[in-house]
N, C-alpha and C positions, 0 to 999 in steps of 0.2 A: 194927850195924856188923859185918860178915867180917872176918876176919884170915889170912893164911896164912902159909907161912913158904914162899918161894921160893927156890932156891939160899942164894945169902948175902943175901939182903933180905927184911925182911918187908912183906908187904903189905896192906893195908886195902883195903876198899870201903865208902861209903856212899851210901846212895840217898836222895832227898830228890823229895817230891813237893810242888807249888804252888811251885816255885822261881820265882822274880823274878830272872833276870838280865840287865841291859841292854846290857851288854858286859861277855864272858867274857875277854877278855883283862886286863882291871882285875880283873876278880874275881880271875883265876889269882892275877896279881902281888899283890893283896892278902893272898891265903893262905899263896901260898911264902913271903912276906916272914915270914910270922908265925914259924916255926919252922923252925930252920937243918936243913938234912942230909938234908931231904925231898923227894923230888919228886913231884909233884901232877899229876894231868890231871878235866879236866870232858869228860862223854861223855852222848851224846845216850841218856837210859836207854830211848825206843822202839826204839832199832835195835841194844841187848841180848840175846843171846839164851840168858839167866839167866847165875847169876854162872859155869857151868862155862866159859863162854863167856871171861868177864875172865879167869879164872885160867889158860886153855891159854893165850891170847894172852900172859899177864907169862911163862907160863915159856918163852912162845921168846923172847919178846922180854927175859930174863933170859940165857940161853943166849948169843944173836944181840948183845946187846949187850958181854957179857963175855969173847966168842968172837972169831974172828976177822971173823965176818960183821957186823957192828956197821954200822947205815946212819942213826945220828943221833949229835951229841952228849950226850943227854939221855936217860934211861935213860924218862921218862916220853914222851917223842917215839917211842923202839923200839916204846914197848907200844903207843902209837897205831895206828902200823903195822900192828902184828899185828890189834888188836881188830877195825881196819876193813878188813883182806885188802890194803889200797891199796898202791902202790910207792911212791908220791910223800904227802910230807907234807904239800901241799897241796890231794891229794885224800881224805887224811883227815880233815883238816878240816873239808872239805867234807860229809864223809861223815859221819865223827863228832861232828862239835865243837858245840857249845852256841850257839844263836842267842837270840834277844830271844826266839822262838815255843815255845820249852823251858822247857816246866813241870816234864817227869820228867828229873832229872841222876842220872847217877852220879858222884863222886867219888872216882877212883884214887889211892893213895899207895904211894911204895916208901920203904924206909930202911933202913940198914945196920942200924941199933942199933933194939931192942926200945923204940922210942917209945911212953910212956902220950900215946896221940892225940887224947883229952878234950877237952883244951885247943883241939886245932885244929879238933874236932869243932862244938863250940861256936861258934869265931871262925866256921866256915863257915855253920852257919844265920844269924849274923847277914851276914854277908856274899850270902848265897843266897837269902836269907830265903823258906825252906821248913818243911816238916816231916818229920823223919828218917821215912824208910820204906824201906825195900830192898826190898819186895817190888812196885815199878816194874822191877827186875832181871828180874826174872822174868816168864816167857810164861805168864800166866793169863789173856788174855783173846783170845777170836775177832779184836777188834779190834787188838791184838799182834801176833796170828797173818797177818794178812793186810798188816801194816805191815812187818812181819819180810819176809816172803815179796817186797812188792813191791819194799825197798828192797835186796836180795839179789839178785833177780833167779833165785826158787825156783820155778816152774811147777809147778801142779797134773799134769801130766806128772812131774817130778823128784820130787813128792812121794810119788804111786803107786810110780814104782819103785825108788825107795830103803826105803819105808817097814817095816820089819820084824814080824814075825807076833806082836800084841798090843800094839806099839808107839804110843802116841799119836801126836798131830799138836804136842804142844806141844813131845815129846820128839826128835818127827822132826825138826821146826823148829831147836832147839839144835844137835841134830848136824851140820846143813846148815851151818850158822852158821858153826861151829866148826870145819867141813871146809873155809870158805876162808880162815879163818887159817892152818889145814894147810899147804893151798898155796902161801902165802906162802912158808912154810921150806921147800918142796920145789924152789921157783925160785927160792932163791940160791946 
């Protein structure tokens, strides 16, 4: 499990690999239900591009939500926004959101108060029923790399000329990632 501490919220991630979910929307509602004050999202962890990636997106979508630009009710719907570059919540869903074919999840939380998240960590493998691992977050594999790239829409042109002198491809990948979250807050 990550921890950070955003603005005024902290927030968690956990990654869980061989998840089982049949409908993510029952899951959601089962988690929030568990523990008051928190808000939750499930995120598709192949189209992660490691966790620096979740934590640019909570802090604009922390900023964006607390700010005057705010474009959800739900402080876990902002970050959707952000993680997936989208405008529309509907296409982040699409983009992001957890289907029946989603074995690697991340699991997002914000909260005001320094929650021991143990408890909800637990309720969620049985709910998810996976195996905690975070390192699905993370771009270690070629086949990442090219899942990253297709569902971004990163051309091996973009990647030559962006790529920095000694810089990887898994580090180039992040940054790309993470530059249209950017975006996001630079058109509103």
């Amino acid at each position: 499990m990550i921890t950070e501490r955003i603005g005024s919220y902290f927030m968690w991630i956990q990654g869980f690999r061989n998840a089982e979910v049949a409908d993510s929307e029952k899951a959601l509602h089962d988690l929030r239900g568990f523990l008051d004050g928190i808000e939750l999202q499930l995120l598709r962890a192949d189209r992660i591009g490691g966790i620096e990636h979740l934590v640019f997106a909570a802090r604009n979508a922390v900023d964006s939500f607390t700010g005057k630009d705010r474009r959800a009710k739900h402080l876990s719907m902002e970050f959707l926004l952000f993680a997936s570059g989208e405008h529309q919540i509907v296409e982040a869903i699409k983009f992001l959101g957890v289907n029946k074919s989603s074995t690697e999840i991340a699991l997002v939380g914000f909260s005001e108060d320094n929650t021991d998240f143990g408890a909800l960590i637990d309720k969620s493998r049985d709910v998810l029923k996976g195996t905690l691992e975070d390192s699905v977050l993370e771009v270690r594999t070629a086949k990442k790399q090219e899942d990253l790239k297709k569902a971004y829409n990163i051309s091996d042109k973009q990647l030559n000329a962006s790529k920095m002198p000694g810089e990887t491809e898994s580090s180039l990948l992040k940054r790309l990632v993470i530059e249209r979250s950017a975006l996001l807050v630079l058109e509103n």
